[in-house]
N, C-alpha and C positions, 0 to 999 in steps of 0.2 A: 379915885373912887371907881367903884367896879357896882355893874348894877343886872339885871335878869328883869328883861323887859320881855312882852306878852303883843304878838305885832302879826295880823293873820292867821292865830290859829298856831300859829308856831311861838317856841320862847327864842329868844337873842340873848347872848353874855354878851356886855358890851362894856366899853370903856372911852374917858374922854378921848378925841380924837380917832377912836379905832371908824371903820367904814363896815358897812354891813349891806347886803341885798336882800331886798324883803320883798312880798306879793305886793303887787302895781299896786298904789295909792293915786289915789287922784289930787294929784299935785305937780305946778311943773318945777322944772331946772330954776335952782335959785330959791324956790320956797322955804321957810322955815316948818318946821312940823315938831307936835309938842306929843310926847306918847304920857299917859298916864295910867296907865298899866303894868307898874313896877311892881313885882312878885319878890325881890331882896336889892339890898341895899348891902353892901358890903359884908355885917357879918347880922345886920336887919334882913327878917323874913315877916311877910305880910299873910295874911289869912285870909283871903288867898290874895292881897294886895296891900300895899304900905298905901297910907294915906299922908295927903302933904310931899309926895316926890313926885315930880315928875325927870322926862328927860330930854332934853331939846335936840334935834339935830335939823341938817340945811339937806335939804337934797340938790343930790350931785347931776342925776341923769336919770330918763326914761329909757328902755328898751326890750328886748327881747333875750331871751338864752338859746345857747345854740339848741340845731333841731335835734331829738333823742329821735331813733327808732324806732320802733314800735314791729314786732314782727309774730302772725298768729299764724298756727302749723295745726293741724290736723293728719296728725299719723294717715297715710292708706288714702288721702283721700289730695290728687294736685289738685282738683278744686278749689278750695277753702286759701288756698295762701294768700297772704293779704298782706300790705305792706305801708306803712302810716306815719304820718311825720308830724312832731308839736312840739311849738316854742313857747315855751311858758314866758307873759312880761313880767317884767320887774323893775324895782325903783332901786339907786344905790342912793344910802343915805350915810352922812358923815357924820358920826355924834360930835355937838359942840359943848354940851353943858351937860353935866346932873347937877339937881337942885334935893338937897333931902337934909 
């Protein structure tokens, strides 16, 4: 079963066993977590969610993604150069179940 789950703001194509990294949840390593926010189900589309599916997975790990740069230029002017770094967190979660 294949499913298009709704987690942060963003969508997930997901499948049993597949692993996914999503925005940090408040959960630690080992927790289970139930998403109910399934937008289709195989060849089921919800309006704008299926009712009755959810999808379980365990989470794996807390942490951080490496740091991007960040870099602001101002033509004419060395002033203004600026140079920024952010680690966005995140959680890796391991889908175990769909239910639908």
């Amino acid at each position: 079963m294949k499913a298009v789950i709704k987690v942060g703001g963003k969508q997930y194509y997901v499948s049993e066993g597949s692993e996914i990294y999503v925005e940090k949840l408040n959960a630690e390593a080992g927790d289970e977590v139930v998403f109910d926010q399934v937008l289709m189900l195989d060849a089921k589309i919800g309006s704008p969610y299926l009712t009755g599916v959810t999808v379980t997975g365990k989470v794996l790990k807390n942490g951080k993604n490496k740091k991007i740069r960040i870099f602001k230029y101002k033509s004419k002017s060395r002033s203004n150069r600026k140079t920024q770094g952010h680690r966005q967190p995140y959680t890796k979660i391991e889908i175990t179940k769909i239910n639908g």
